[in-house]
C-alpha positions, 0 to 999 in steps of 0.5 A: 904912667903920668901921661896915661893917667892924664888921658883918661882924665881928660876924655871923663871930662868930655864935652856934651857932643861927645856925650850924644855921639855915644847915644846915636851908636848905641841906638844903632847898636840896638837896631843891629842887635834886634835885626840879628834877633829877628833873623835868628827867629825867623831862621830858628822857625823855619828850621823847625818848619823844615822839621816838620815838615820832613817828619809828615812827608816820611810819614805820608810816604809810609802810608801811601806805600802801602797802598801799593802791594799790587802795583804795575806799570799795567794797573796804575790804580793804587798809585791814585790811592798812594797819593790820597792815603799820602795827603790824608796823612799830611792832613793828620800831621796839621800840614796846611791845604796848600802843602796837601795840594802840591804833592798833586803837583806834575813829578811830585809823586812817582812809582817804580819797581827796583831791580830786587822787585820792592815797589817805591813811592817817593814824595815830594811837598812844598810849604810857604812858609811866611817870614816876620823879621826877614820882611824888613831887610826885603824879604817880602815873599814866604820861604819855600820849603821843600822836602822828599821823601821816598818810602818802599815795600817788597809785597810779592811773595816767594812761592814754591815752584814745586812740591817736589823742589828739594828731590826734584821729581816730576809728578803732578804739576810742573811750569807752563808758558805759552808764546807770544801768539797765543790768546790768554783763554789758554791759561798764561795771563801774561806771555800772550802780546793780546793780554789785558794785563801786560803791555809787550813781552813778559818775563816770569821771575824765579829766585833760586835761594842757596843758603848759607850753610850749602857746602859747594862751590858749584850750583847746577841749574837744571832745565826739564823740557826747556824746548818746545818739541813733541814726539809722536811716541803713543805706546812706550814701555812703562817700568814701575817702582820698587814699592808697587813691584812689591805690592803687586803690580808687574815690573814692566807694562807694554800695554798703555797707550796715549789716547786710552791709557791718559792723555791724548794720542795726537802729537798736538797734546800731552801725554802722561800715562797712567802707571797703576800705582795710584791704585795703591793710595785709593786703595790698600796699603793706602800709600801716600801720593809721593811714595808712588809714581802716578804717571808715565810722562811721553809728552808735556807740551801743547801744540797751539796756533792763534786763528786770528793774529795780530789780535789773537782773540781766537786759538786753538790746535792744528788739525796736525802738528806745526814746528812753526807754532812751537814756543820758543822760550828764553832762559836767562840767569843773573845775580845781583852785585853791590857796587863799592857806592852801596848800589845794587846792578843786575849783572847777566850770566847765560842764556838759553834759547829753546829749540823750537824744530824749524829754522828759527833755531838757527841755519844748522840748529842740530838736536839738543835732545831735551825733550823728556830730560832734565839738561843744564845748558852749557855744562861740560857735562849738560846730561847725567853720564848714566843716559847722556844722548851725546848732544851738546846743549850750547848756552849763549854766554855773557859773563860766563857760558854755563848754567853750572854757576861757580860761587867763588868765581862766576858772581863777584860781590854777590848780594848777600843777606846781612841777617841770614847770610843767604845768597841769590841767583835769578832765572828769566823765563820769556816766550820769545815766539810762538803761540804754544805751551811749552811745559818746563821745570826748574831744579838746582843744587850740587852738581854731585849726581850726573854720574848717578841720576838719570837725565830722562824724566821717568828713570829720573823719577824713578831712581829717586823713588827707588833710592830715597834720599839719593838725589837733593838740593842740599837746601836750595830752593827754587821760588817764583816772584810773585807770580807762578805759571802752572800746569796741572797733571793731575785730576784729584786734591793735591796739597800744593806748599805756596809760601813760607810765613814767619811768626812775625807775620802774626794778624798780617794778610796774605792775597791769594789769586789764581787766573784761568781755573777752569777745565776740569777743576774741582771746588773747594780750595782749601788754605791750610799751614802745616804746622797747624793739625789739618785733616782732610776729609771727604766733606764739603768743606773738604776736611774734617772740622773736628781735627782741624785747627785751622784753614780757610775752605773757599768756593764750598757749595751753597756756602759764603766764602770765610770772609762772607763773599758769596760772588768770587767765582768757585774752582772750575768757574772762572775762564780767562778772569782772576779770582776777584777779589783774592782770597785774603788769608789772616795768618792766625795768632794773638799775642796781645794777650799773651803772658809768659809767666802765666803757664796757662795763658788761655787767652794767648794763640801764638804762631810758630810759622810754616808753610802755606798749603793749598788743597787744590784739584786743579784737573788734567792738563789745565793751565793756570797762574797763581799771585801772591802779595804779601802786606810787607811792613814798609821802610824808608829808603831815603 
């Protein structure tokens, strides 16, 4: 203990050299400490420019992904507005010029379409940032920052592929596609190779919902006329329904004939004979267009050759039927599958190909017998046991060799909807070859009927009409994606249901587009929700004003349209060209006025959701497509 307390001693009693010793360490200790210093705020701030920097780049990816609710790969023009709306938000967000710039910079920004259809926009943006401390251990150049980020929206509305997709009757429209040799003057702006507005083959999209609660384990899909064949049948034995036998019409009629009776008498054309019973809803009882059966279907599709290939920029009938200009058109079911990662894969089920009757449906391509029927492809039973023809109907197999899906054991890992728990199936219509109109259907539900409903169309009808509620989805609803190939049977207003709209979507805007309304088309078009009082009437609005609470009427004579566009060409009036600009429907309601304990609350308009309806009288066998997008509230993916 003495000897330590004599150390100590002797070193406070040190001389002056030791003494300056202690200043130079504790100088250099300083110049450490502040370099350290220096490095933490330098380092601290460019952090923080980082920061800023990701928050104004997800927000510029957010802007600039609403601009693109119409993009394709055929019209890059909102991808331009993407970037501007994207550098004008950068701007807003005090970024400097030079990071507005880079996102001009090659790859910085880029467009595509996922699988499930949302559009992606990602973004990417550098900053120099410039440094202070760091420059003195040789940190000269700014610290480049950059950052991404990738914005998406699902803009293509799901419509309706049928007024009649829960029952599955054929009446006043049904799917039409022409092939690939055709000329897009006949309706199908997208199957013709020459269209302006698809490059190469087209593929329609269908979504077939099955709800949550659907209590099954099978989901029958069902191909109306998936072929291309026409029968020269002109005089077939008519049978009418229950309802008009009781008002008065005979049970049977032998008389009608293509040509004088509806439609065309030669094979080249379609033929749907007019039954009578449409007497009953222009006339007493008065009955509603769905409790009758207007037509006699002998024929659905449109024999058609181009004049001119490769170009195509002329078609037209045959003087006489042609096999060989038959459309043959592909089928093809598939799901979507989450992978163990979180990604979601396309996974292919079945094809079907449509016979075309000459030898491109192979060396001993036989009959299926579809034509005039509702068949499911691959089925151990592809007809109703009540008129099955006894013609197998083979389906190409890639995962399963059906067009009967079993849901415990055909779709693994199903993409499901966390919020609804509804699952999906989807439906790939494409004209393989051809320059014809092959007219088809789609339905799909429980595979409980093929021992009671008829397979052939007009039985079908009838039976359905005869025993209401005898034939149904069971909720499962067919729609297609953004895009909706038509035809049109019929040659007055029929209220066509377009989309479901949500009270959420309250103020939002719907765009409504029709290509090729032309033929025998009428004006006006008439946008309504069935859950809002709607009257029609014979006016030139096309409904009573005084009993409507709300709709849109557009293309009335001598009349801007409700958004005060006096050029858009009307109904009838618009061969091979889009409805320009689209009919931009506002969803009704305000609640930024609205309080619930107010009883009264005059000042609040809510929206309880519903259908999208069109009044539309799209005339006798004319051709035309529908687009709808939807300004879908934006989200980022990353």
């Amino acid at each position: 203990m003495k000897r330590i307390k004599q150390f100590i001693q002797r070193k406070n009693r040190g001389g002056p050299q030791e003494k300056g010793q202690s200043i130079v360490l504790i100088a250099l200790m300083m110049v450490a400490i502040i370099a350290f210093v220096g490095i933490a705020v330098d380092v601290g701030f460019i952090f923080a420019r980082g920061s800023q920097l990701q928050a104004a780049i997800d927000s510029a990816a957010l802007a600039g992904v609403v601009e693109l609710s119409d993009w394709s790969t055929n019209n890059t023009g909102p991808a331009a507005d993407a970037r501007t709306k994207s550098g004008q938000f950068l701007n807003a967000n005090n970024m400097p010029v030079s990071v507005t710039l880079s996102i001009n910079e090659p790859g910085n920004t880029h467009v595509e379409k996922t699988p499930l259809g949302a559009t992606e926009y990602a973004v990417t943006a550098t900053w120099p940032v410039e440094t202070y401390f760091l420059r003195v251990i040789g940190f000269d150049e700014p610290i480049n920052l950059t950052r991404s980020a990738t914005a998406a929206v699902f803009s293509l509305a799901e419509i309706y592929v049928s007024r009649r997709v829960e029952d599955g009757v054929l009446s006043t429209s049904n799917q039409g596609i022409f092939g690939p040799g055709s000329c897009t003057h006949m309706g199908d702006p997208y199957s013709p190779l020459q269209s302006a507005w698809a490059s190469g083959p087209y593929t329609y999209t269908y979504r077939i919902y099955i709800p949550p609660d659907y209590g099954h384990d099978i989901v029958r899909v069902e191909l109306f006329d998936p072929d291309s064949m026409n029968v020269a049948t002109n005089n077939p034995t008519i049978n009418r329904s229950n309802i008009a036998i009781n008002n008065g019409l005979g049970a049977v009629d032998g008389t009608k004939v293509c040509g004088t009776n509806g439609g065309s008498s030669s094979r080249t054309e379609p033929c749907l004979l007019r039954t009578d019973e449409l007497n009953l809803v222009d006339n007493a009882p008065h009955l509603d267009l769905d409790q009758v059966n207007p037509y006699w279907f002998v024929r659905i599709d449109e024999n058609r050759i181009s004049n001119n290939p490769p170009t195509n920029t002329s078609c037209g009938t045959p003087g006489s039927y042609q096999t060989t200009a038959n459309t043959q058109t592909r089928y093809s079911l598939s799901y979507f599958a989450e992978n163990p990662d979180g990604t979601v894969a396309k996974i292919p089920l079945v094809d079907y190909f449509g016979q075309t009757g000459d030898n491109r449906d192979g060396p001993s391509p036989g009959n299926h017998q579809t034509d005039m029927r509702w068949v499911s492809p691959g089925a151990d039973v592809p007809f109703s046991t009540v008129d099955d023809p006894g013609a197998a109907v083979p389906a190409t197999p890639r995962t399963v060799d059906s067009f009967e899906i079993d849901l415990r054991t055909d779709v693994p890992n199903i993409v499901t909807d966390l919020s609804t728990g509804a699952r999906y199936i989807y439906l790939d219509v494409r004209a393989m070859s051809g320059a014809s109109e092959n007219g088809f259907e789609i339905w799909a539900g429980p595979p409980s009927y093929v021992s009671t409903v008829p397979s052939e169309v007009n039985a079908r009808n009838l039976y359905i009409l005869n025993h209401p509620g005898s034939h149904t989805s069971d909720g499962v609803t067919i729609y297609g994606l953004g895009n909706l190939p038509m035809n049109s049977n019929f040659s007055n207003p029929v209220d066509i249901p377009l989309i479901y709209v949500g009270p959420d979507m309250i103020g939002q805007t719907i765009n409504i587009s029709m290509f090729d309304s032309d033929s025998g088309a009428q004006p006006p078009i008439i946008f309504y929700f069935d859950s809002i009082a709607f009257t029609p009437a014979n006016t030139a609005l096309g409904y009573d004003p005084n009993q409507t609470d709300w709709a849109m009427a557009f293309g009335v004579t001598n009349q801007a349209d409700p958004d005060g566009i006096t050029t858009r060409c009307r109904p009838g009036n618009c061969p091979t060209q889009w409805v320009d600009p689209p009919y931009a429907i506002k969803v009704p309601g305000d609640l930024s006025n609205c309080d619930y304990s107010d009883p009264t609350m005059e000042d609040c308009t809510p929206f309880f959701g519903g259908r999208l309806v069109v009044r539309y009288d799209g005339g006798f066998s004319d051709t035309f497509g529908w687009q709808i997008t939807v300004e879908g509230l934006p989200y980022l993916v990353k």
